[in-house]
FIMARDO-369778 format. One line per 5 residues: for each residue z, y, x of C-alpha. Coordinates in nm, 3 decimals. Layout:
N
Z,Y,X ~ ...
% end
This chain:
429
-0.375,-1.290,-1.063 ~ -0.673,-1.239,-0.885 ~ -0.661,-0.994,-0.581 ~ -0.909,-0.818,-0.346 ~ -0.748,-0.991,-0.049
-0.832,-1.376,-0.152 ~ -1.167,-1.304,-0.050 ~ -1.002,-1.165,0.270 ~ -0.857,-1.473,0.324 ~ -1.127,-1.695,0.241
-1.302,-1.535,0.576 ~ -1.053,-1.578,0.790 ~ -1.024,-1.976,0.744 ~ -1.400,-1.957,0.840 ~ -1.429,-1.762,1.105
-1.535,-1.960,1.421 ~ -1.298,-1.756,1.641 ~ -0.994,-1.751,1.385 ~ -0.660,-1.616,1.548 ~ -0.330,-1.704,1.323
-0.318,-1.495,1.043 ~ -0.074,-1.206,0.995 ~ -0.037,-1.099,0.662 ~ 0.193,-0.732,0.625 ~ 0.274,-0.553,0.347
0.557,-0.432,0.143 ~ 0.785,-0.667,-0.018 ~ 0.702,-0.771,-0.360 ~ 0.328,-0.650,-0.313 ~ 0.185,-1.029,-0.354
0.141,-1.161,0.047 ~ 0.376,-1.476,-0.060 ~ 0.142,-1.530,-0.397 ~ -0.168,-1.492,-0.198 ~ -0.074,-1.773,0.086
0.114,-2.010,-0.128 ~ -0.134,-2.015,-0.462 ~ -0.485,-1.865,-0.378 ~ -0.448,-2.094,-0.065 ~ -0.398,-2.430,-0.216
-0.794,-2.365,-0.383 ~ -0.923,-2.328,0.055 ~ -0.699,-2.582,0.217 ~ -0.628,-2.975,0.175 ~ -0.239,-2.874,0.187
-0.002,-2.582,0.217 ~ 0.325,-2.648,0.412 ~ 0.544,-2.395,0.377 ~ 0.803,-2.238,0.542 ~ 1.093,-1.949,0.517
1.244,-1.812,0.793 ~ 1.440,-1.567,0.614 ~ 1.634,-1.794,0.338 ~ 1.630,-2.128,0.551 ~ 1.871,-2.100,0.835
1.748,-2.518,0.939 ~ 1.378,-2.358,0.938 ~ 1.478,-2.126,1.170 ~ 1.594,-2.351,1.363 ~ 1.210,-2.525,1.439
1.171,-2.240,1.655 ~ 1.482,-2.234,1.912 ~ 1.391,-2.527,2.109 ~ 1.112,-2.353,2.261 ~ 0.759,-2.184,2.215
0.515,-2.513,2.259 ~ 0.334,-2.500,1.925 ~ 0.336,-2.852,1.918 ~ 0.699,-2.973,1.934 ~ 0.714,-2.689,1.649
0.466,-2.839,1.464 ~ 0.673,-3.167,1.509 ~ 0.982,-3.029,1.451 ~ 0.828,-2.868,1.082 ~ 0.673,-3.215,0.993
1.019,-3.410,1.071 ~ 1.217,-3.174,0.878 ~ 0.995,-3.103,0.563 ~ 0.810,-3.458,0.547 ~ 0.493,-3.322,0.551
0.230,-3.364,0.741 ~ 0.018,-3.072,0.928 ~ -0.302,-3.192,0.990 ~ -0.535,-2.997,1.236 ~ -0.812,-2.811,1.026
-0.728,-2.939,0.687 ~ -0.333,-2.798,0.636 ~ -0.234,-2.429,0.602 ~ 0.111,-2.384,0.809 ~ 0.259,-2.063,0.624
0.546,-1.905,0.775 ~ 0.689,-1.656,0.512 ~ 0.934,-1.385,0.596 ~ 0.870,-1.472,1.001 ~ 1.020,-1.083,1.056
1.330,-1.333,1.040 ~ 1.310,-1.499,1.348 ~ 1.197,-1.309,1.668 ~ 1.081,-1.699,1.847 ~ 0.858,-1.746,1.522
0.670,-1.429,1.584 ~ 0.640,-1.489,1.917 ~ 0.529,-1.818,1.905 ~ 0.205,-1.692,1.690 ~ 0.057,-1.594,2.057
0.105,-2.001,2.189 ~ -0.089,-2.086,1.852 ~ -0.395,-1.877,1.931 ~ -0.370,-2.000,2.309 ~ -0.257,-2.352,2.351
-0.338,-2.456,1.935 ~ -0.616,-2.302,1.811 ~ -0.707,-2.614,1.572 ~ -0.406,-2.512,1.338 ~ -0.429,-2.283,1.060
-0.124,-2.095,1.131 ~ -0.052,-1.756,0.874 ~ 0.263,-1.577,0.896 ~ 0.351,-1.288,0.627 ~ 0.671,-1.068,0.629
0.770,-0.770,0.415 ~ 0.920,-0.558,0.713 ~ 0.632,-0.652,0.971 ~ 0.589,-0.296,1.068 ~ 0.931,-0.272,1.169
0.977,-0.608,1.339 ~ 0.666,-0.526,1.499 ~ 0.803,-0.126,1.654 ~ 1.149,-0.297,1.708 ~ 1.227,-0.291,2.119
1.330,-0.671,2.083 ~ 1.063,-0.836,1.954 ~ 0.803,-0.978,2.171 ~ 0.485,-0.874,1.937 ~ 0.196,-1.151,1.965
-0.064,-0.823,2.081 ~ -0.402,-0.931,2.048 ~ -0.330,-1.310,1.909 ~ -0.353,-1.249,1.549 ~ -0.554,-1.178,1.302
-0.443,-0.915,1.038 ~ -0.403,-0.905,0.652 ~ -0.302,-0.533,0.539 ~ -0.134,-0.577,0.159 ~ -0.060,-0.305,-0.056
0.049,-0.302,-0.444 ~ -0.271,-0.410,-0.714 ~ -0.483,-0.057,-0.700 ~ -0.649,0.029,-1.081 ~ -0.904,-0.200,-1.050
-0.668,-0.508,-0.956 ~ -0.457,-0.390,-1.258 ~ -0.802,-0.358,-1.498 ~ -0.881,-0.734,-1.411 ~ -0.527,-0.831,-1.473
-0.487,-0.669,-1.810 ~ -0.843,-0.834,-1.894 ~ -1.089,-0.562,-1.851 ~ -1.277,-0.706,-1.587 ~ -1.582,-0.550,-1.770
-1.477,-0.201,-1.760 ~ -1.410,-0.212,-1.420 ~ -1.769,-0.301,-1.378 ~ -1.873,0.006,-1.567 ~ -1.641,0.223,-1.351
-1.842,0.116,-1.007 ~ -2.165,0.129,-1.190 ~ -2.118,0.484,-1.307 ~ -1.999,0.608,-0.960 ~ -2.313,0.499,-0.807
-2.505,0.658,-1.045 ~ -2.283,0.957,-1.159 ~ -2.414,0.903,-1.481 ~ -2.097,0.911,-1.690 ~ -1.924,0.665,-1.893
-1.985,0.644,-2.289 ~ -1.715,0.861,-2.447 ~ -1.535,0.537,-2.603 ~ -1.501,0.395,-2.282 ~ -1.394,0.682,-2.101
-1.129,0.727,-2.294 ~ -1.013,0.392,-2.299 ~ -1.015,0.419,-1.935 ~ -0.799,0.706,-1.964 ~ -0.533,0.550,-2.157
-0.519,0.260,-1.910 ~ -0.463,0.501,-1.597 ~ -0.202,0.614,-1.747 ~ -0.032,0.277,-1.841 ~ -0.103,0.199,-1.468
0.095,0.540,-1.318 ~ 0.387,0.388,-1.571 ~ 0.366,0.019,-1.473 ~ 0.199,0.075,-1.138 ~ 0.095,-0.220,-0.906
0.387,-0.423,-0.810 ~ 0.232,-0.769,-0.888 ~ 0.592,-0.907,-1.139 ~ 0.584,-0.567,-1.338 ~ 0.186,-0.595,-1.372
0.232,-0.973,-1.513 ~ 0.505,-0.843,-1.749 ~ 0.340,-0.580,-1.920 ~ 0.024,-0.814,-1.903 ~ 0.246,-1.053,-2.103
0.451,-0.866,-2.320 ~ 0.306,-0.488,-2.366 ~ 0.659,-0.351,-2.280 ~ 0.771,-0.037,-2.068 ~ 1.109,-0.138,-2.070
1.098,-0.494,-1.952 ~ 0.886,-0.336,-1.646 ~ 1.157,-0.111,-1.576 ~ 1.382,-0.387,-1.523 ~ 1.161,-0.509,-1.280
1.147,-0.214,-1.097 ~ 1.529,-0.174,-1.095 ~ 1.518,-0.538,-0.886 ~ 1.243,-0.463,-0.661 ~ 1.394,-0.103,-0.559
1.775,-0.306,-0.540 ~ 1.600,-0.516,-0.252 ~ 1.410,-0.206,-0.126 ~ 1.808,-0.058,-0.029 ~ 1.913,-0.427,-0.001
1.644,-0.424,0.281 ~ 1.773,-0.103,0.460 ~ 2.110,-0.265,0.533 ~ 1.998,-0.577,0.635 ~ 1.730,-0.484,0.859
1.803,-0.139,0.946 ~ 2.064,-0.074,1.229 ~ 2.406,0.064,1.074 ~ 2.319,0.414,1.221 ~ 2.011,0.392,1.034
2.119,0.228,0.706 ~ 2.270,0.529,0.518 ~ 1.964,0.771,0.648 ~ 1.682,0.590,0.565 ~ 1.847,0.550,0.199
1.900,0.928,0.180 ~ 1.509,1.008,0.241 ~ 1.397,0.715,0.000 ~ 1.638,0.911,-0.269 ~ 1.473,1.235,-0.201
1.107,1.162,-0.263 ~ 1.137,1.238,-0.595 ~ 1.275,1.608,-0.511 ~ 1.013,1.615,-0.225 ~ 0.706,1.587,-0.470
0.849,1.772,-0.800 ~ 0.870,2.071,-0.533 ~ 0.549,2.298,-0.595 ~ 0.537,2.276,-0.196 ~ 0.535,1.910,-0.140
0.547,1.925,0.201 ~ 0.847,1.660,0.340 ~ 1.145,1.861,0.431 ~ 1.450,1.748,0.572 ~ 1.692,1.999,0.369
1.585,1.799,0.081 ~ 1.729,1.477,0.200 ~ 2.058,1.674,0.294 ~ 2.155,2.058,0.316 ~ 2.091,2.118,0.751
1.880,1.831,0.740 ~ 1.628,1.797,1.073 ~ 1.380,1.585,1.219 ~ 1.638,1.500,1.480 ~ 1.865,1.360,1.252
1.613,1.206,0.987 ~ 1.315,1.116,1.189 ~ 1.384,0.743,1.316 ~ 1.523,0.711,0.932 ~ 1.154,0.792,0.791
0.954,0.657,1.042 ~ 1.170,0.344,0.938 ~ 1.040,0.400,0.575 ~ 0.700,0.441,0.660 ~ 0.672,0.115,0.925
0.840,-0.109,0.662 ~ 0.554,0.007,0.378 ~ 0.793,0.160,0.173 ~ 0.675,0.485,0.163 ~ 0.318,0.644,0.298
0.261,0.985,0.552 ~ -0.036,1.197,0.438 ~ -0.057,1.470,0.769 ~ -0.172,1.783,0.802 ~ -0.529,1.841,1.002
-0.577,2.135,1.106 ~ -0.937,2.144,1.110 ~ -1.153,1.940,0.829 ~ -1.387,1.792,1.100 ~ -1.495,1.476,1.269
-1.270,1.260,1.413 ~ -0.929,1.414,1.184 ~ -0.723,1.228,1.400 ~ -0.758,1.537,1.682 ~ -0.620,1.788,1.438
-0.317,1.613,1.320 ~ -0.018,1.865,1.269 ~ 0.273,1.599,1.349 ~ 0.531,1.818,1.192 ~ 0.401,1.871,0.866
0.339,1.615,0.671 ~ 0.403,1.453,0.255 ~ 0.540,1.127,0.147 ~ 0.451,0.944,-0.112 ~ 0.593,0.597,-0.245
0.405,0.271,-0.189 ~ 0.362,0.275,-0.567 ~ 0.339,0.511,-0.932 ~ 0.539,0.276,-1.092 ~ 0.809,0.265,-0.873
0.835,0.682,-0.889 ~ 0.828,0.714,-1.258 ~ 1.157,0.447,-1.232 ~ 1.331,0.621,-0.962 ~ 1.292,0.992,-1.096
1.394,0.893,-1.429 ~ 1.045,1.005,-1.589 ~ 1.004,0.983,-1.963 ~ 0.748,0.715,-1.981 ~ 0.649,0.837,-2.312
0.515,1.143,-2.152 ~ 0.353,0.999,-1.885 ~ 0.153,0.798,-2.127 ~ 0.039,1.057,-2.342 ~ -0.040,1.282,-2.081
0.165,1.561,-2.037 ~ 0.506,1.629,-1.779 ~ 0.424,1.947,-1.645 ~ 0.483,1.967,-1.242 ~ 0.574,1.593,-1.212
0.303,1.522,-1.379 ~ 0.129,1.663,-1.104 ~ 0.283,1.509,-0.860 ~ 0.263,1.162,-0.992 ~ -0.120,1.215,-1.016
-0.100,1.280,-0.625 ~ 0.055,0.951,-0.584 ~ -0.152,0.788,-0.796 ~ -0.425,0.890,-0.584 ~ -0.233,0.814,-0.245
-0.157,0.507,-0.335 ~ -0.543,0.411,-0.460 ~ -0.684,0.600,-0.095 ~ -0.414,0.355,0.108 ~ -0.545,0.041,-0.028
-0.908,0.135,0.052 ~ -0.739,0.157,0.388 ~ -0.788,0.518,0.456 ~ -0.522,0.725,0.680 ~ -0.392,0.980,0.468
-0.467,1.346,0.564 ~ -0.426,1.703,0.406 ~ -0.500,2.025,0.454 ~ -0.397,2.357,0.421 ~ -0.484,2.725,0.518
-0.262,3.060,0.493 ~ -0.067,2.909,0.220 ~ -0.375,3.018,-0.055 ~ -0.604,2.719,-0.059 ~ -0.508,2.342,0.014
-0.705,2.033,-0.004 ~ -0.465,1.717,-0.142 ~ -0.656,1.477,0.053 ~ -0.865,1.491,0.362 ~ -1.041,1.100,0.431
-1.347,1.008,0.718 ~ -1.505,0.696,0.729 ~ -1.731,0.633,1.000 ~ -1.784,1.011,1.077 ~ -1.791,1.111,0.704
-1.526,1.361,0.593 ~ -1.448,1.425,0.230 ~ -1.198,1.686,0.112 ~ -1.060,1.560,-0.204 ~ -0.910,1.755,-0.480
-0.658,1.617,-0.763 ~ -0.566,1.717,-1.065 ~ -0.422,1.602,-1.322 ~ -0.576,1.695,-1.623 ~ -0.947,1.885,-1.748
-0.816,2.235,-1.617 ~ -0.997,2.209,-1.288 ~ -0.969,2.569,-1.164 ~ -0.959,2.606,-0.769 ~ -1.073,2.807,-0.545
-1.023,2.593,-0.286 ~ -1.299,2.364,-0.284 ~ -1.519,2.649,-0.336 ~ -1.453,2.817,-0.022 ~ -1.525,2.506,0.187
-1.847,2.473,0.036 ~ -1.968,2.779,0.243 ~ -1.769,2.683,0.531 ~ -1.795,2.317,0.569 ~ -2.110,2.271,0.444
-2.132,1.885,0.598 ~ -1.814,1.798,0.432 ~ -1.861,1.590,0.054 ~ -1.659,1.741,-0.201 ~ -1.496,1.566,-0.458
-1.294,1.668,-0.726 ~ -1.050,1.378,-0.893 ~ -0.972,1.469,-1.286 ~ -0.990,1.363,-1.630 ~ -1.343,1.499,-1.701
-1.651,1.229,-1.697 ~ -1.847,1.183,-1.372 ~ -2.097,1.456,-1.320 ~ -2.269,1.678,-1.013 ~ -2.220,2.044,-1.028
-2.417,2.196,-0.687 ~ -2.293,1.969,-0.464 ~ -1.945,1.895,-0.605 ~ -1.873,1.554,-0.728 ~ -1.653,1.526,-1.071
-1.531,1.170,-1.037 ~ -1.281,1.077,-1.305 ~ -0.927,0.941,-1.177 ~ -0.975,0.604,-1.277 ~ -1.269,0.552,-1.070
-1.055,0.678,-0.727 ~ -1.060,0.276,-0.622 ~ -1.398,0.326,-0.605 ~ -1.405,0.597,-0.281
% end
């Protein structure tokens, strides 16, 4: 399955000033795939090792932090050698063992002839956890996320459509009527199937809805599996409760998080480090409110108000119970809208954009508000061709240096200054 991140990967191994490799993400988004298979094409050998299911591999790492008795102590115990330069020493689920992480910083200093890459699906909380000593500056860093549209367009075989997409959003010219459609109708599967790398390969392989909702069902299982192994018993039951509630939280027509949701008195006090727990493991993704659309957004971040979405469409249409028959053909009302939001979320994060919206007076709102390198774009979503709003409108007279883009089902086109970009081309933003 071919991902954005092998070529990633292939520049790291040849980078003259390589650091071991990090690689985060959330679980079942592809990091093991990427370092076990796409690897064996760089390197002369892959030795691999779990931390998390192999107590005896653990156990490489408690007689101390030299990376070379570790490298010894791997090689006696697997039978395999690691060969300086030529061998790929992957450390999977290394959020397992608190000496393994640590021992990442010896590799850079005291080893730097090994190719060293460590993944782990809770990496964001191993890395915020008080215990851990974090490797800070000694690694390089991976960021993982499910397959966005375009990952899912080369995996179902349309590798040339894809191709049309970018070429049409540089030119804004837009895409013949067949293909547009056909486009359409493969968004959709994608906010059904969404971009967990096993339910992509089923439906790739068997065209069915309902053998990707089985997947699903596993991958959320470990999601709460997760929570009570690697959340504190305090946190456990809490961080479960807000996971639940996302569905509530975005079928609201305000889909700004609130605590009530999760439970009836509900605070920040009492949810916060539950959330925050959510949102470090990759679970879930914070879009906060700015409350100026201006260069840097960072400055005008509202901490208190703020939207969650899930890591991935597919995963929501499971966990509310959507009819996937509607989803397809189009049509689910408020949901609807909502899983269009997520869609786009989801699409913005693996671009690698902080999330950000916007709001004014409760009468005009901007879904998403993105900057790269001094850039800001306010981004509107909808789900359909009904693409009424005032709200755009009114920042074209007051933001005049802000790009304005509109995200529907209508064909790419310019309308005084406004860009119509259809909402399978959002990978390409």
């Amino acid at each position: 399955m071919r991902r954005k991140a092998d070529r990633l990967l292939k520049e790291w191994r040849d980078k003259a000033d390589r650091k071991p490799l990090l690689v985060k993400g959330v679980r079942q988004c592809g990091k093991t795939y990427l370092l076990r298979t796409y690897a064996q094409t760089l390197f002369e050998s892959v030795v691999y090792v779990n931390l998390e299911n192999d107590q005896s591999a653990r156990a490489d790492f408690s007689g101390g932090l030299d990376p070379y008795s570790i490298v010894r102590a791997i090689e006696a115990r697997t039978g395999q050698r690691i060969v300086p330069g030529k061998t790929l020493l992957f450390i999977d689920e290394v959020q397992a063992c608190e000496e393994a992480l640590t021992s990442l910083k010896y590799f850079c200093e005291d080893a730097p002839e090994y190719y060293v890459a460590a993944a782990g699906s809770l990496l964001g909380v191993a890395i915020n956890h008080q215990s851990y000593s974090f490797p800070v500056g000694k690694t390089d860093l991976i960021e993982m996320a499910p397959l966005d549209f375009e990952e899912f367009l080369w995996a179902m075989g349309y590798e040339r459509l894809a191709d049309e997409i970018r070429s049409s959003f540089e030119s804004m010219d837009p895409l013949a009527p067949s293909l547009h459609d056909k486009a359409l109708g493969l968004y959709r599967q994608y906010l059904v199937v969404g971009g967990m790398p096993e339910a992509v390969q089923t439906y790739a392989e068997v065209q069915s809805v309902i053998d990707v909702a089985e997947k699903h069902r596993i991958i959320l299982d470990g999601y709460s599996a997760d929570t009570n192994k690697y959340a504190d018993e305090r946190l456990s039951s809490k961080t479960r409760a807000c996971f639940d509630s996302i569905p509530q939280q975005l079928a609201k027509e305000n889909r700004k998080f609130q605590y009530k949701v999760v439970r009836a008195g509900g605070n920040a006090s009492l949810f916060g480090d539950a959330l925050d727990w959510l949102v470090l493991s990759g679970t879930v993704v914070r879009c906060s409110l700015v409350g100026q659309i201006e260069s840097p957004l960072e400055a005008f971040v509202n901490p208190s108000s703020f939207k969650i979405y899930q890591a991935d469409t597919g995963l929501l249409v499971s966990k509310a119970g959507a009819q996937r028959a509607d989803v397809l053909a189009g049509i689910g009302g408020t949901f609807m809208g909502a899983l269009t939001e997520n869609y786009v979320a989801q699409q913005l994060s693996a671009i690698g954009y902080p999330l950000h919206y916007w709001t004014r007076d409760n009468r005009a709102e901007i879904d998403f508000v993105v900057e790269r390198q001094g850039c800001v774009s306010a981004i509107e979503v909808k789900a359909g061709e009904n693409t009424r709003s005032r709200s755009l409108s009114s920042l074209k007279k007051s933001h005049p240096g802000v790009r304005l883009i509109r995200l529907s089902t209508k064909p790419f086109g310019m309308n005084d200054g406004l860009r119509s970009i259809p909402l399978y081309a959002a990978f390409c933003l």
